[in-house]
N, C-alpha and C positions, 0 to 999 in steps of 0.2 A: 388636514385636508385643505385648510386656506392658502397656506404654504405652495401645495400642487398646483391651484388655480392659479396664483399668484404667478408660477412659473411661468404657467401657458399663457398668462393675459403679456408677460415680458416677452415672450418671443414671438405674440404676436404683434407688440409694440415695434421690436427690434425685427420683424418682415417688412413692416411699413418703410424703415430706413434703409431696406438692402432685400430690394423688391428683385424682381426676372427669376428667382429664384427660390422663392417662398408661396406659400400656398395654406390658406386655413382655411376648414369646412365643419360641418358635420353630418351625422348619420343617425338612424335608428334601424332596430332589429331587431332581434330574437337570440333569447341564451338557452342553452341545455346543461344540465351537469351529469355529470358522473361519479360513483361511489359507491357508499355502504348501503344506497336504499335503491339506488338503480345502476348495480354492476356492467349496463351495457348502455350504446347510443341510442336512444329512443327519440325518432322526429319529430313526432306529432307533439312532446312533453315536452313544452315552453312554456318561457316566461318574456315580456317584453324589454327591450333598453334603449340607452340612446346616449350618445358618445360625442365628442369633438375633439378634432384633430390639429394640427400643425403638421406641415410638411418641408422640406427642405431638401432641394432638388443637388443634388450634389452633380450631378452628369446626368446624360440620357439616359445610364443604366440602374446605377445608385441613388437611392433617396432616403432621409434619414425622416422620422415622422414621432411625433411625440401625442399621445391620444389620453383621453379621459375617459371614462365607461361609468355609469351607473347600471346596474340592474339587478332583477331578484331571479334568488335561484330558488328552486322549490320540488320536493318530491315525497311521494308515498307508496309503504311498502306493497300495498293492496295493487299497486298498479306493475308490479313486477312480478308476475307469475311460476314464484321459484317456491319451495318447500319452507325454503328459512324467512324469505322475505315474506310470506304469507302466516306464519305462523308469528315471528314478530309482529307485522303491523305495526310500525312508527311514520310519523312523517315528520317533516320541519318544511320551514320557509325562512330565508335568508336572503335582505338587501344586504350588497356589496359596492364599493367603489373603485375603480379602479384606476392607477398613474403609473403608465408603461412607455419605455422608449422599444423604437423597433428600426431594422433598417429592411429596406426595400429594395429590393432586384429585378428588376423591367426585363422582360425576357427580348421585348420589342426596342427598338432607340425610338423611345416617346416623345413626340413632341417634333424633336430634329435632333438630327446625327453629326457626327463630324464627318464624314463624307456627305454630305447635304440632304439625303432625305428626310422625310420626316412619315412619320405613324401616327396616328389617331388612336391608337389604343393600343393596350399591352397588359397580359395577364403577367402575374407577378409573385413572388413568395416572399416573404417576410419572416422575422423572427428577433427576437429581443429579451428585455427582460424589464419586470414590473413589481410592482406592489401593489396589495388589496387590502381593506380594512374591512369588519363587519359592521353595518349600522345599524342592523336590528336583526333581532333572530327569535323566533319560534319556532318549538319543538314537541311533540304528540308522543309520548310514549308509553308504552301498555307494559303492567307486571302484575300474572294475577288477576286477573280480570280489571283490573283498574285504567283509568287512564289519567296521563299527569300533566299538564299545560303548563311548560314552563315559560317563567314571564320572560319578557320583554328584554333584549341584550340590549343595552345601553351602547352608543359609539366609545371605542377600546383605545388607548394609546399604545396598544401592540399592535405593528406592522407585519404582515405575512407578505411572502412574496410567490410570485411565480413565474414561469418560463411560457410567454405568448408567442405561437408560430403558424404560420397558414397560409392559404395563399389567395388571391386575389384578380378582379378585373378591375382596369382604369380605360375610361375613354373619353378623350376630349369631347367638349360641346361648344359650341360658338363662343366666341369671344374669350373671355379671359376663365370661362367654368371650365369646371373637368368633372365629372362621378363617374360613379365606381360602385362594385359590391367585391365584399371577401368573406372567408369564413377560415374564424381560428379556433386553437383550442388554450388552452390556458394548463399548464400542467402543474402544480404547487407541491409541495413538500409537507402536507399537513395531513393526516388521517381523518381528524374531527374539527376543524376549526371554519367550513362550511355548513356541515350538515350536524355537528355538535355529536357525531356518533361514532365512540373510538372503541378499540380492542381491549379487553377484560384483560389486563396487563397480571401477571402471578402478584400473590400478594395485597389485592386491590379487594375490595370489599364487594361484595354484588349484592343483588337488591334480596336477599334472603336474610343479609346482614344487619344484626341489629340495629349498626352504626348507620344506616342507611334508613334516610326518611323522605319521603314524600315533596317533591319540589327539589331536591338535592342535587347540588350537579353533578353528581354521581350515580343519579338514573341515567346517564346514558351510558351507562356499563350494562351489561345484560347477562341474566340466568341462561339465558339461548348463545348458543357460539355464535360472535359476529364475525364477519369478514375483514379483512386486512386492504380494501381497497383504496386506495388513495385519491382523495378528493379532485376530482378535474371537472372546469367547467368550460362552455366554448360559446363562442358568438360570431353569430351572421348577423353581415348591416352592409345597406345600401346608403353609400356617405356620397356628397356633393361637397367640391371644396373651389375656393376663388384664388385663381393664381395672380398677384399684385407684378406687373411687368412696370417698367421705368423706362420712360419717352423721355430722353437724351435731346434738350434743344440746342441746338448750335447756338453759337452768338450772332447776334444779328452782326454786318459787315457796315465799317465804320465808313 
């Protein structure tokens, strides 16, 4: 993780040196996820976050932007009024971090044009590619009338990654500000490495199994058929960022 910050703290060192076209801010929001314990988007089932970015204005239409995300994702079966998910009842909750590049496409020529005008604001789509880590995770799961609390996920030296895309508003504000709000989704490649709750794969042992005891990480295998849904999580945030412009002084005249 120091690594990432380390990136961000250099290129916002190297904006200071190659200003007019550089921009750092940040944001806070709200994340939702998607998956095994809530197969659909549900609005109101949040969790807070809060992000900072780097931008890098390539043109009026192109902007390349490199961002940081913390937040928690969280959900329970009780709250998704299906037959499996009510009958299950599991939940988890999971901090994540995240370090993603994206580039950005101004529908408007923000700012000014090559033909001279200029716009104050422009909605926009994005899309890129990231990594997330898990920093801590808890997980609720029922077998048998029991319930099992599993401890504490320690920070992981496995990287997971995934595909962040969405789209966005920017609108200049006096002087050298700009904010903005957007909202994305994160799409990753993992079945359980979120919410810890994967497919009873042939072969695998379920919790009838001898081999299977109490706290195991193999209670999040299930007597009940689970879904195949693949973990997505997304984020809305309202970010304000400071664009560094460079005042070019003549020589004084000898």
């Amino acid at each position: 993780m120091y690594r990432y910050i380390a990136f961000v703290l250099l290129l916002l060192n190297y904006s200071l040196a190659w200003s007019q076209k550089w921009e750092a801010g940040f944001g806070t929001g709200i994340s939702h996820y998607k998956g095994d314990l809530r197969p659909s988007f549900r609005v109101f089932q949040v969790n807070p976050g809060a992000n900072i970015l780097i931008r890098y204005n390539h043109n009026d239409a192109l902007s390349l932007k490199a961002t940081l995300l913390g937040t928690r994702l969280s959900a329970k079966d009780r709250n998704f009024h299906a037959p499996l998910n009510l009958a299950r009842d599991n939940s988890f909750s999971t901090l994540i971090w995240e370090a993603a590049g994206q580039l950005e496409y101004n529908f408007e020529n923000f700012r000014e044009s090559r033909i001279g005008s200029k716009t104050d604001w422009s909605p926009y789509l994005f899309a890129g590619y990231g990594t997330y880590q898990i920093l801590n995770r808890h997980t609720l799961q029922k077998s048998g009338g029991s319930n099992f609390l599993s401890p504490e996920v320690t920070p992981s030296l496995n990287r997971n990654y995934c595909i962040p895309f969405g789209i966005g508003f920017k609108k200049r504000s006096k002087g050298n500000w700009n904010w903005g709000c957007e909202f994305g989704a994160r799409k990753t490649y993992s079945d359980e490495e979120i919410d810890s709750f994967g497919y009873l794969r042939s072969g695998e042992p379920n919790l009838n199994s001898s081999a299977t005891n109490p706290g195991d990480f193999l209670l999040k295998k299930y007597t009940i058929p689970n879904t195949r849904e693949k973990d997505m999580y997304f984020y809305t945030n309202i970010w304000i960022s400071y664009v560094f412009y460079r005042v070019n002084c003549p020589n004084p005249k000898r």
